[in-house]
FIMIRO-394297 format. One record per residue (C-alpha): residue in three letters; x, y, z; residue number from 1. Coordinates in steps of 0.001 Angstrom, whole numbers, plus 500000, padded with zeros to 6 digits. Example, Ala and Ser with C-alpha at 12.3 -4.5 7.8 and 13.67 -1.06 7.14 Angstrom:
! FIMIRO-394297
  resn       u       v       w  resi
   ALA  512300  495500  507800     1
   SER  513670  498940  507140     2
This chain:
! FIMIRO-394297
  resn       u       v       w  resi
   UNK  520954  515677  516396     1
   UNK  523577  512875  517355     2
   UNK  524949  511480  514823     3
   UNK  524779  508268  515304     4
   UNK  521425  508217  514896     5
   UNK  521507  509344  512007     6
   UNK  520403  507012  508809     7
   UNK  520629  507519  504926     8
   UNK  517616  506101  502814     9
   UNK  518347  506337  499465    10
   UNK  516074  505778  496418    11
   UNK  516491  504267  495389    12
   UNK  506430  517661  524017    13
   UNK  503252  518836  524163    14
   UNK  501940  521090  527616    15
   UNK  499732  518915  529865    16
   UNK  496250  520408  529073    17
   UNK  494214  519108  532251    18
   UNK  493825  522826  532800    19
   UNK  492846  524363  529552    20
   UNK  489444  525250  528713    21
   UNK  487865  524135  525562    22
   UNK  487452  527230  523025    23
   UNK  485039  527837  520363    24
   UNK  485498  526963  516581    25
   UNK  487926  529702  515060    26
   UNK  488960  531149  518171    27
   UNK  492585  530215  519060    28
   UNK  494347  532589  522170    29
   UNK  498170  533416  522175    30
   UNK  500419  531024  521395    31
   UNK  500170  527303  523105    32
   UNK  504459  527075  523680    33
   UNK  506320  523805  523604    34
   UNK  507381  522485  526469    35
   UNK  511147  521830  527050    36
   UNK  511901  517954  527617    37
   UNK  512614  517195  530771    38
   UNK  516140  515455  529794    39
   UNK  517807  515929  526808    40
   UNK  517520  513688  524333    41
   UNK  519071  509782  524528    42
   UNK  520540  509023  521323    43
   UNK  519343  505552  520084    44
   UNK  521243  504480  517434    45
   UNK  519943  503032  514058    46
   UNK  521350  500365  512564    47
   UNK  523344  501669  509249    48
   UNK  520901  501411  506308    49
   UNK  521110  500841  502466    50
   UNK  519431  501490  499474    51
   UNK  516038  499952  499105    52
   UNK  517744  496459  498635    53
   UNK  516468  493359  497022    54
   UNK  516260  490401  499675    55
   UNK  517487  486794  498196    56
   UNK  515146  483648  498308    57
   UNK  517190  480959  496801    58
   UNK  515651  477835  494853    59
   UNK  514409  474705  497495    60
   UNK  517220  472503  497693    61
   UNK  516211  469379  496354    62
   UNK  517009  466420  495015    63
   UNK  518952  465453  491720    64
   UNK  515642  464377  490223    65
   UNK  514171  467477  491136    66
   UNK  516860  469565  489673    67
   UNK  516783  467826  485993    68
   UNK  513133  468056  486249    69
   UNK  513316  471720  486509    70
   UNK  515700  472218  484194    71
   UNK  514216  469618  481605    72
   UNK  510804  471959  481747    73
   UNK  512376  475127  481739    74
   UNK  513629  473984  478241    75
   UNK  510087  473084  476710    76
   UNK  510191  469628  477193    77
   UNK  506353  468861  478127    78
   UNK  505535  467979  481804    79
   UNK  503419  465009  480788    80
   UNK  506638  463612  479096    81
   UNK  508471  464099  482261    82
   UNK  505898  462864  484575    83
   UNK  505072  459703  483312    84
   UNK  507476  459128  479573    85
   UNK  505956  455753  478913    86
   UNK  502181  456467  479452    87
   UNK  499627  458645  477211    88
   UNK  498917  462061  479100    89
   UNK  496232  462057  481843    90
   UNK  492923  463728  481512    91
   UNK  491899  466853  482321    92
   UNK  490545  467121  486176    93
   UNK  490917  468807  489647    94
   UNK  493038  466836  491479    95
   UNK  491852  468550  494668    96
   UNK  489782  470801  496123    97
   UNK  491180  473853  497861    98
   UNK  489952  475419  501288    99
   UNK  491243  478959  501768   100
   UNK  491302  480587  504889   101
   UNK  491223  484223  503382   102
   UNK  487206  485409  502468   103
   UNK  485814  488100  500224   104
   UNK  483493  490305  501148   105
   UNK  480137  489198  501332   106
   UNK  478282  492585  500125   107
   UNK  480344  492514  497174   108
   UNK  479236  489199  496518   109
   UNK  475512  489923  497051   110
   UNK  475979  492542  494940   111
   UNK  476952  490279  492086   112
   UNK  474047  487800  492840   113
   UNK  472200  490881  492133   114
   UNK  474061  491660  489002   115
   UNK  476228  494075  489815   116
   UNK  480369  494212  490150   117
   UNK  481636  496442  492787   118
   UNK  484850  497860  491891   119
   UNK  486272  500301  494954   120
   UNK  482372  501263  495603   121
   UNK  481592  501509  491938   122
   UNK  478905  499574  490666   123
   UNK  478937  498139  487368   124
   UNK  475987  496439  485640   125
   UNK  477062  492445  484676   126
   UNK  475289  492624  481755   127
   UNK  476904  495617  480302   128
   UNK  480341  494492  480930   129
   UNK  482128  493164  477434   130
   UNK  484881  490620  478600   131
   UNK  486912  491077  475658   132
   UNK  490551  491550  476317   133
   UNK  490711  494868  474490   134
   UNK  487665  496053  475919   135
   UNK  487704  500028  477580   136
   UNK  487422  499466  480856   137
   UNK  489188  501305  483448   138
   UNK  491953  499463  485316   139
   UNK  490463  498853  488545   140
   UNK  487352  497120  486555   141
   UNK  489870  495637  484330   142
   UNK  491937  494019  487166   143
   UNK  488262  492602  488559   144
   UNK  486730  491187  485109   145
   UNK  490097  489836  483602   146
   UNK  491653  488335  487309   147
   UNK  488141  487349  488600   148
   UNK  488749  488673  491945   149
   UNK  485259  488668  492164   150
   UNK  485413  484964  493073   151
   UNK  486335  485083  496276   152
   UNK  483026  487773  497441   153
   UNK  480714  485758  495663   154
   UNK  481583  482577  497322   155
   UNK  481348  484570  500612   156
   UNK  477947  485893  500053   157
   UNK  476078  481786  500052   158
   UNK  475945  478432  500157   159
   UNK  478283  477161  496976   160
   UNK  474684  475847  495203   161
   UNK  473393  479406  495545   162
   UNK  475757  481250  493809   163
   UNK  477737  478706  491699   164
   UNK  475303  479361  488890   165
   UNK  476366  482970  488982   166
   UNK  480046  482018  488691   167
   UNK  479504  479592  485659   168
   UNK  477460  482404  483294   169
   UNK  480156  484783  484071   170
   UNK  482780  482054  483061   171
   UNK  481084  480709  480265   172
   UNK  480959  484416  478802   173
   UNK  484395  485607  480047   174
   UNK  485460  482145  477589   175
   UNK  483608  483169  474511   176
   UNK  485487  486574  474426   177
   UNK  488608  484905  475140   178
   UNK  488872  481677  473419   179
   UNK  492825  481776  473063   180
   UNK  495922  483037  475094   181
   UNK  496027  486388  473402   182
   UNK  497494  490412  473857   183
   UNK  495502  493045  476053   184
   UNK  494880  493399  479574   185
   UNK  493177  490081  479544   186
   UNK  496614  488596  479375   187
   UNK  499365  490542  481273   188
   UNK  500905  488142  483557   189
   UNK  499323  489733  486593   190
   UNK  495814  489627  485410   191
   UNK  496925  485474  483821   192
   UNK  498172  484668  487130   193
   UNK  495420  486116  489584   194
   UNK  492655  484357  487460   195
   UNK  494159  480946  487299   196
   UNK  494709  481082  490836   197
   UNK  491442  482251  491670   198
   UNK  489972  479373  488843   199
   UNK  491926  476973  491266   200
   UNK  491042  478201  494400   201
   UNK  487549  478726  493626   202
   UNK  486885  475832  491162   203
   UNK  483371  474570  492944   204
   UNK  482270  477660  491600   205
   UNK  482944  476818  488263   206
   UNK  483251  473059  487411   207
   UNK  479735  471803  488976   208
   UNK  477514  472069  486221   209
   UNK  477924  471494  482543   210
   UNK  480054  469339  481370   211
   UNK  481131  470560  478251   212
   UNK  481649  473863  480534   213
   UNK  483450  472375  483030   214
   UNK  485269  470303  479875   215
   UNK  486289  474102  478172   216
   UNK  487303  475104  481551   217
   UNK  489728  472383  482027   218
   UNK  491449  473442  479056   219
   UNK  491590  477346  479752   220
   UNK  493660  476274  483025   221
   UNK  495961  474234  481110   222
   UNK  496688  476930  478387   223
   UNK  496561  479435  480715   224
   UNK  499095  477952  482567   225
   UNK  501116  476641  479615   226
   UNK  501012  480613  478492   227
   UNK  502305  481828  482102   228
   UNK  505123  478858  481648   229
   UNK  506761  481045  478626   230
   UNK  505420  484488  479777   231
   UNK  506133  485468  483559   232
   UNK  509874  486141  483433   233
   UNK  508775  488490  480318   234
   UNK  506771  490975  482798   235
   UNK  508486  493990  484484   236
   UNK  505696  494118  486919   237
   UNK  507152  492373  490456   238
   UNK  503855  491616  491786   239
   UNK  502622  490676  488646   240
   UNK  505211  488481  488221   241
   UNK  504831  486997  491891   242
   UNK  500768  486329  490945   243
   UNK  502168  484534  487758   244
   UNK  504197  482123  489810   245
   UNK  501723  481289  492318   246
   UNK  499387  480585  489248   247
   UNK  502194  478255  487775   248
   UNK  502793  476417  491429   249
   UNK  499479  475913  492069   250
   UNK  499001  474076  488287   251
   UNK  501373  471801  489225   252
   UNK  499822  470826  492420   253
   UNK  496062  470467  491349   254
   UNK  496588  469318  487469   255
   UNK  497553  466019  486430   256
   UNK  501294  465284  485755   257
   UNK  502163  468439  487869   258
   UNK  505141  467585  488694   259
   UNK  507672  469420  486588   260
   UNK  505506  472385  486443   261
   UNK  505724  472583  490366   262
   UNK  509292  472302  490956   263
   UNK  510220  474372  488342   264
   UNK  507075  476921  489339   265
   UNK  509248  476803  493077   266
   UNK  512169  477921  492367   267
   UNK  510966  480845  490088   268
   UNK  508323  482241  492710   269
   UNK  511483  482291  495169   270
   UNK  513816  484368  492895   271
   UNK  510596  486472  492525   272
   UNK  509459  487363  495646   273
   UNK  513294  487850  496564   274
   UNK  512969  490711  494009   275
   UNK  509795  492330  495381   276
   UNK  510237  492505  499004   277
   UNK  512955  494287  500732   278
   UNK  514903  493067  503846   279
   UNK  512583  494723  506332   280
   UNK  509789  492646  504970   281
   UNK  508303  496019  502719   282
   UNK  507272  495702  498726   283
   UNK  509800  497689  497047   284
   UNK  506409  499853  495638   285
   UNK  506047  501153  499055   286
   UNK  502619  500620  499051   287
   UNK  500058  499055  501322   288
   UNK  497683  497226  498991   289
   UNK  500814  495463  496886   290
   UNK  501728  493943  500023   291
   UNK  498105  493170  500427   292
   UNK  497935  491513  497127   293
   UNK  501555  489755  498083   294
   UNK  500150  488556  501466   295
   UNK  497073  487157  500070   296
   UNK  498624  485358  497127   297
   UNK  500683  482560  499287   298
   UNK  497812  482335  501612   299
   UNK  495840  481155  498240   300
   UNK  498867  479281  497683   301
   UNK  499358  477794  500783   302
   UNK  495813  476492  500759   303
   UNK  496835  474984  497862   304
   UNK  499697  473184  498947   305
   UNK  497439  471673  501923   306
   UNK  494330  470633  499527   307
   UNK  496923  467776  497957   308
   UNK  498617  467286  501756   309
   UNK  501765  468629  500938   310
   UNK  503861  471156  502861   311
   UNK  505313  474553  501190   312
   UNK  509004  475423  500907   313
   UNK  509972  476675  504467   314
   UNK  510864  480453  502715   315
   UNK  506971  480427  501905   316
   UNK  505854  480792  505602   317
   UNK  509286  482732  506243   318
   UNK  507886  485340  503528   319
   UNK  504293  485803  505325   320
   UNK  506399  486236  508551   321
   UNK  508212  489023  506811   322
   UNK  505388  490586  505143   323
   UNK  502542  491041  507801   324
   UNK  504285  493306  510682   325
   UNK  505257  496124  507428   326
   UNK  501391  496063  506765   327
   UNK  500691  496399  510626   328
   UNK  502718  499921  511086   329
   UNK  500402  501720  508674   330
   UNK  497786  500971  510980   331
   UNK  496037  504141  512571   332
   UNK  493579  504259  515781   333
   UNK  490711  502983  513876   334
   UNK  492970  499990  512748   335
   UNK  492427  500861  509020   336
   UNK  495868  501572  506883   337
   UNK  496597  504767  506343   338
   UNK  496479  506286  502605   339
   UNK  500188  505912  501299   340
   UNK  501248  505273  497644   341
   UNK  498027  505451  495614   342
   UNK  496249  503709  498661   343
   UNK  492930  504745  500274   344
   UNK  492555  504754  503868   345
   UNK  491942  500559  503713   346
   UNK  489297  499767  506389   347
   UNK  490239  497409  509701   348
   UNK  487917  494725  508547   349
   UNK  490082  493653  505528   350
   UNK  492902  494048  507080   351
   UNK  491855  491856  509991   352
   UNK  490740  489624  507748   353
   UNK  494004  488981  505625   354
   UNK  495621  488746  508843   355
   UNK  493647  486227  510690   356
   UNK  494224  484230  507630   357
   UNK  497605  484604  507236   358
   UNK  497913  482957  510471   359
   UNK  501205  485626  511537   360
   UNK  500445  486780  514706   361
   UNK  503261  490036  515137   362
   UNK  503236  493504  516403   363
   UNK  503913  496389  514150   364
   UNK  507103  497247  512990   365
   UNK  507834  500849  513878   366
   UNK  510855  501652  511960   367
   UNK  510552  500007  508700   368
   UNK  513774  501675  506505   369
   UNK  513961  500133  504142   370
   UNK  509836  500144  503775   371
   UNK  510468  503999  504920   372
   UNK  507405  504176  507254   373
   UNK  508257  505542  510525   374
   UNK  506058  504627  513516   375
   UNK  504807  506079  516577   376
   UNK  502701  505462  519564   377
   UNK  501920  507559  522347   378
   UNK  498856  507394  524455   379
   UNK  495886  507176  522446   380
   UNK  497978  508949  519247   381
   UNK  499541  507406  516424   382
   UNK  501597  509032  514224   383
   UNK  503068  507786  510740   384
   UNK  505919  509471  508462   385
   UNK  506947  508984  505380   386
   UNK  510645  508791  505779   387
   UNK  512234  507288  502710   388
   UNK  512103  508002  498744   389
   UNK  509237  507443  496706   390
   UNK  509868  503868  495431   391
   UNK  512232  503516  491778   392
   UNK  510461  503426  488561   393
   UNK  511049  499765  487974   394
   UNK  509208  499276  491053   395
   UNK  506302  501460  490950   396
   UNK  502490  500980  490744   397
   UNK  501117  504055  491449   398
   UNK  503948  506342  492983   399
   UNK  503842  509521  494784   400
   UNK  505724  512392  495579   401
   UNK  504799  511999  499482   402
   UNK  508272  512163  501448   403
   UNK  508045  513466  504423   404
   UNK  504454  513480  504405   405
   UNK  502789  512411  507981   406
   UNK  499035  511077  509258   407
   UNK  497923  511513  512588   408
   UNK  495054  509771  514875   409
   UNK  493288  509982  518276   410
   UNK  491780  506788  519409   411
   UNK  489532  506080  516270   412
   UNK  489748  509907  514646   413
   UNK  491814  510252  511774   414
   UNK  493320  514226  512358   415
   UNK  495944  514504  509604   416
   UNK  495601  512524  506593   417
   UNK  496688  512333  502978   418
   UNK  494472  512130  500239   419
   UNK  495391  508919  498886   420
   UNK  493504  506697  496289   421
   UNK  495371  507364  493536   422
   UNK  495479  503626  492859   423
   UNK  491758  503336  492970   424
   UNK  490869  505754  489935   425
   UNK  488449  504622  487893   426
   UNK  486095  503246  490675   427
   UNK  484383  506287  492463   428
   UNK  487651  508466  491889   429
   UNK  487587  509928  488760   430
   UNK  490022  509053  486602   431
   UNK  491377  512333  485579   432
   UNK  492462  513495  489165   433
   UNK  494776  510298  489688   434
   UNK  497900  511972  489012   435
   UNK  496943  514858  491405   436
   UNK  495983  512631  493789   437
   UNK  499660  511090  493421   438
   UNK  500997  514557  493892   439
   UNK  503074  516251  496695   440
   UNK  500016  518487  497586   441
   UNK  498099  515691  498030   442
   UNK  500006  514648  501111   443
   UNK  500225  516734  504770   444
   UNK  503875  517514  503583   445
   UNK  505436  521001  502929   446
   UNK  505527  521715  498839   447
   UNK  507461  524470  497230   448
   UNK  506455  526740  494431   449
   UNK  503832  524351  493676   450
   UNK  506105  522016  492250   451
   UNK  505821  517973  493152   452
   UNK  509357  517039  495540   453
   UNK  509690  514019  492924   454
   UNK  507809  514641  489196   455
   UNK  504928  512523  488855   456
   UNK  504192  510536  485645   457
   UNK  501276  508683  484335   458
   UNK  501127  505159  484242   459
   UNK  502252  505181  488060   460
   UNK  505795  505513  487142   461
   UNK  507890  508280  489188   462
   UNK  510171  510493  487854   463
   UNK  513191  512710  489391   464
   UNK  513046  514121  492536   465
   UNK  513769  512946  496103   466
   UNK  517084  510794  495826   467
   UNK  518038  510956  499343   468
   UNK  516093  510977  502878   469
   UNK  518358  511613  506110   470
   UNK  516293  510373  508998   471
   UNK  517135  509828  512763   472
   UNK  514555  508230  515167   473
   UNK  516010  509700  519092   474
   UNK  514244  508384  522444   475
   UNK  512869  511512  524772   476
   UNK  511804  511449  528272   477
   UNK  508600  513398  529036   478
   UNK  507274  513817  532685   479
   UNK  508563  510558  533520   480
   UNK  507957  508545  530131   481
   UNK  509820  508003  527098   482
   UNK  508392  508959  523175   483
   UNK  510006  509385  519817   484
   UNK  511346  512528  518164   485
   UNK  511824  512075  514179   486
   UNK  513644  514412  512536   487
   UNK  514280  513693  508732   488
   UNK  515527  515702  505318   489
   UNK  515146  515419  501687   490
   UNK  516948  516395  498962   491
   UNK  513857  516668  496170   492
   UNK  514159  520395  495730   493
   UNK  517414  520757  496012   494
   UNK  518487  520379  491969   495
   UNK  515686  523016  491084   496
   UNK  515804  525828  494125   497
   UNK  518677  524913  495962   498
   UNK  517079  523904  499530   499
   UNK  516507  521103  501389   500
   UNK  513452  520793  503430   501
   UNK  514029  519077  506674   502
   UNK  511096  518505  508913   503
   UNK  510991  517273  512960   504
   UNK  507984  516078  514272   505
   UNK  507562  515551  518339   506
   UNK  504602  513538  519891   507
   UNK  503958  513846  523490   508
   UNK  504318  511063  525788   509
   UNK  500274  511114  526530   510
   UNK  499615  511825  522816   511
   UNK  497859  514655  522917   512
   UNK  500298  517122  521352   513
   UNK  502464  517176  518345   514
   UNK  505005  519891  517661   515
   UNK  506451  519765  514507   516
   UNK  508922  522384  512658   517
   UNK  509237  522568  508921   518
   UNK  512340  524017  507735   519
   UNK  514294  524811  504613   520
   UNK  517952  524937  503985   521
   UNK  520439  526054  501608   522
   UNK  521624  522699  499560   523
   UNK  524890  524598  499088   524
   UNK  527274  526362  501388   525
   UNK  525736  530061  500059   526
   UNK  521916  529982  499611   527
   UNK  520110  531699  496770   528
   UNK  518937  535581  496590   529
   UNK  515389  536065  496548   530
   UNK  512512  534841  497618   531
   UNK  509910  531350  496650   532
   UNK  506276  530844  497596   533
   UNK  506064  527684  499754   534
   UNK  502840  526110  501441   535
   UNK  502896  523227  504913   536
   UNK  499350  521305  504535   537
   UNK  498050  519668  506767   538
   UNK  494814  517599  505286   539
   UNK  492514  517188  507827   540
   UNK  490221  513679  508434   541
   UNK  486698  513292  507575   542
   UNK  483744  515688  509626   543
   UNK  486769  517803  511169   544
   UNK  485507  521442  511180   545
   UNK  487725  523925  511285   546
   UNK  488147  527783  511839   547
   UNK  490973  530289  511678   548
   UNK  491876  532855  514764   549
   UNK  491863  536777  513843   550
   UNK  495389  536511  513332   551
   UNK  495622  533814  510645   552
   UNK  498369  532579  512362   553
   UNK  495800  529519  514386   554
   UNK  493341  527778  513848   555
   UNK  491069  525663  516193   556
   UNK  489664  522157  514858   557
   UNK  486583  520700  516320   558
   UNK  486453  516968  515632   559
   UNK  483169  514318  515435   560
   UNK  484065  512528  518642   561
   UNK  483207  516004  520481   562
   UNK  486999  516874  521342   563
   UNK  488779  519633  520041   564
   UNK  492156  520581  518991   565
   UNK  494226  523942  517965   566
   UNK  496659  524289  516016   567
   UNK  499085  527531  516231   568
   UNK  502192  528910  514190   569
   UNK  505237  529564  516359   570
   UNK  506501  532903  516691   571
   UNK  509424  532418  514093   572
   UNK  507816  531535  510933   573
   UNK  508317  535328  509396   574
   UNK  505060  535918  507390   575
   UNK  503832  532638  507075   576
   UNK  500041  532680  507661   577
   UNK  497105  530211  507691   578
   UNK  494041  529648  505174   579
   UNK  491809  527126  505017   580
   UNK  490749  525095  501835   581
   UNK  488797  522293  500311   582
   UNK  490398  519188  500304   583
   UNK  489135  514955  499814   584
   UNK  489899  512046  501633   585
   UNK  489380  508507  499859   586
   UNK  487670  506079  502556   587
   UNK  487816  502439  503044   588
   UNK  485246  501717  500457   589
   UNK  487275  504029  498050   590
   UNK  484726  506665  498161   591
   UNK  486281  510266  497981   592
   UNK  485149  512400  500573   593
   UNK  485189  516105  501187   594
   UNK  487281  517528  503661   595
   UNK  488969  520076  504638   596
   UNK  492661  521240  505018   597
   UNK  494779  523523  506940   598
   UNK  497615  525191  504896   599
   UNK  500279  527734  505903   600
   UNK  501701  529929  503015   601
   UNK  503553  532815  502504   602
   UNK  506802  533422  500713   603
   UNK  510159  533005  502250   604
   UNK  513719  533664  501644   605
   UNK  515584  531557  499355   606
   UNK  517933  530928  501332   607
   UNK  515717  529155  503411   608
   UNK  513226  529238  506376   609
   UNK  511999  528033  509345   610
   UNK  508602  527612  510350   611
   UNK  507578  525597  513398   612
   UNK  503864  524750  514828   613
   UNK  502323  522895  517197   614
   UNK  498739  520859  516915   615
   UNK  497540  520645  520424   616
   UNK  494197  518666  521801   617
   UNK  492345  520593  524254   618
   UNK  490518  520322  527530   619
């Protein structure tokens, strides 16, 4: 590998098969060979990388009114005071109404008209929900009933007389459990921040009835943003702290003697999302659905800012710029994400729908390193890798141990997956699998002795492991046409067993082939006696059927669209042989799914291995 392609992350050709004949299920004949490239290899240089860095949004540059204002409020002194010093405070009210581009989903919402939340496919009876802050819920239902989420579907389900009744009861009880600011999930900054927001955003939902309702309501804005005012620098949570500025901005657009609360609410949201996203545009949590959340949040807030005719700080629009073409590259063939970082495999319609509403029109960024995610398209074949270190501890949300882990499509078939959904237990995935599902053998990634490349924790966090990722992204001609070759290391098991697994993936210029070669590598300059169990999985997407050659050393995949694929060992991976096992695969609705996956095993010598393969489509 040239070396100047080479770059440091730290955490911190297939045979033309016109020809072959389609084979039946389990029976795979001798070995399908990789093809030499045509040309050797053209070195394209990568820019030198960093650690994950932190990107810097500076305060708007404003006036010297503007700046004692800020400063004024950030010291207590009350925003009515500074609005208007010589005049009593002004009442309660709306000042606008906001108009957001971004809609829920309307079956969600008909669900609730017919009493029912639907958290990640689960359904939860309204009336058996308690809305108390300390209340058991699981955190996916918590993040719904405390950050009423469930706004947005249930104004996309009807007309706003339909359904606004709906949206009052709810309120009206979610107040009684709550009457002030107080500790529990009800009030992290997060779950503060998404439900004034969503109180704002959706407020002819809430304020067109009763009037000492709409009255109590008033109030719970005001104190809930008067509690977010002293709270959101306190939260170690990025995003959450992001949601908790938005909330502050967008009470000082749409509350009386805003003012002060919105200038000040500026230049903290600024500093904050400088702190979340790194240069390439990528969360610093790696993972899909934070940048989700992040991308939806200033299109909320941006609606805001156009409700009272005012225009955002430039770095607002800047920011969606930044954020949208990350989200893009996880993309796969049937334009859903794919399942990285607690994520399930997020279906196309949300995503199209965030984007349309974003307004960023942009093409997907295919090598992300900062983000990590490496991209490539060939044909009708896109392939995704994992090629930087799970994301640090400060930054986490529901981290995994999935370096160097890879998903694969075929015009709309998913063929290699991960199992993702670790973020969605306590919906349809039961909660006490969410740390396996955050686990190294939960990804299509080669895992030694069993053991996670970086040690998993509860509460999301990540432990040690993977401190260093070595990746180089080189340009290869095929029959006439250029693809990628990735070829990347890490050091996770390196500390505990001395190697370093380094894996290279090829994808053929029509797509229809990728050759890949796992191998592992003495850390040091001698390499350890003995030998370690190791296992290469590769999970395999939904309805894929698969059977295993005589041999054990192939295996032939038939797939729902009718095609069919093999997959073969190459003939220097020692003893290594294939099994088959059961696997799941959480879907767009965050229903896990059973599947299958592929897995080759076998012990090998401690001072290291190589084990290549190919995964071929037939006919």
């Amino acid at each position: 590998m040239n070396a100047g392609a080479r770059t440091l992350l730290k955490g911190g050709a297939a045979p033309d098969e016109s020809a072959a004949p389609a084979l039946p299920l389990g029976e795979v004949h001798e070995p399908l060979v990789e093809t030499e490239p045509e040309e050797l290899p053209e070195a394209v240089p990568l820019e030198p990388a960093r650690a994950l860095v932190l990107a810097e949004f500076e305060a708007p540059r404003t006036g010297p009114v503007d700046a004692v204002l800020r400063l004024a409020y950030r010291m207590g002194v009350p925003g009515s005071v500074l609005a208007a010093p010589l005049r009593k405070p002004a009442a309660p009210r709306l000042l606008a109404t906001v108009s957001s581009p971004l809609r829920g989903e309307r079956g969600a919402g008909m669900a609730l008209r017919a009493g029912q939340f639907v958290v990640h496919g689960l359904k939860v009876p309204v009336d058996k929900v308690d809305f108390a802050s300390n209340a058991p819920l699981t955190p996916p239902v918590q993040r719904a009933v405390q950050g009423f989420t469930w706004l947005r579907d249930l104004g996309a389900c009807a007309p706003r007389e339909e359904c606004a009744g709906i949206g009052e009861k709810l309120l009206a009880r979610w107040l009684k459990a709550n009457p002030v600011p107080a500790r529990g999930p009800a009030w992290t900054v997060e779950h503060a921040g998404l439900r004034l927001l969503g109180w704002l955003v959706n407020a002819p939902l809430l304020l067109g009835g009763d009037a000492g309702l709409r009255a109590r309501t008033l109030a719970a804005m005001e104190a809930t943003a008067r509690y977010l005012d002293r709270q959101v620098a306190n939260t170690e949570d990025r995003l959450g702290r992001v949601a908790g500025w938005c909330a502050i901005v967008a009470a000082g657009l749409l509350l009386p003697d805003g003012r002060p609360r919105r200038v000040f609410g500026e230049a903290g949201l600024l500093r904050a999302l400088g702190e979340l996203v790194a240069e390439d545009g990528g969360v610093l949590s790696r993972s899909p659905l934070a940048q989700m959340d992040a991308i939806a949040l200033l299109i909320d807030l941006r609606a805001c800012y156009a409700a009272v005719d005012r225009d955002p700080p430039p770095a607002l629009e800047t920011m969606l710029g930044l954020l949208v073409p990350p989200l893009l590259a996880l993309r796969m063939g049937d334009r859903g994400l794919g399942s990285w970082q607690g994520a399930g495999a997020t279906s196309a319609a949300r995503v199209d729908a965030l984007v349309a509403a974003s307004g960023i029109r942009a093409r997907p960024g295919k090598d992300s390193k900062h983000w990590g995610y490496q991209r490539v398209d060939a044909g009708k074949a896109t392939l995704v890798l994992d090629a930087a270190p799970p994301p640090r501890s400060r930054h986490s949300r529901y981290g995994c141990a999935s370096t160097l882990a890879f998903e694969l499509s075929y015009a709309e078939q998913r063929v290699v997956v991960n199992c993702g959904g670790g973020e969605l237990a306590g919906g349809q995935v039961p909660v006490r699998i969410e740390q396996g599902l955050r686990g190294t053998a939960a990804h299509s990634t080669l895992v030694l002795d069993d053991a996670n490349s970086t040690a998993v924790l509860i509460k999301g966090q990540i432990g040690k492991g993977v401190e260093e990722v070595d990746i180089a992204r080189t340009t290869v001609k095929q029959k006439g046409r250029d693809t990628a070759r990735l070829e990347a290391s890490h050091n996770g098991y390196a500390a505990r067993y001395g190697l370093i697994h380094r894996r290279t993936l090829l994808l053929g210029a029509d797509g229809s082939g990728l050759s890949g070669e796992d191998v592992l590598e003495p850390s040091g300059r001698q390499g350890k006696r003995g030998k370690i169990s190791f296992a290469i999985r590769f999970h395999l997407g939904p309805g894929i059927e698969a059977g295993l050659a005589d041999d054990r050393r192939g295996a032939g995949l038939a797939l729902p669209d009718g095609s069919y694929w093999q997959f073969r060992l190459g003939g220097d991976s020692g003893e290594a042989h294939i099994a088959i096992e059961d696997s799941l695969w959480v879907d767009g609705q965050g229903r896990p799914r059973a599947t299958k996956q592929l897995v080759v095993e076998g012990l090998t010598s401690r001072s290291g291995g190589r084990f290549p393969w190919l995964l071929k489509r037939m006919g």
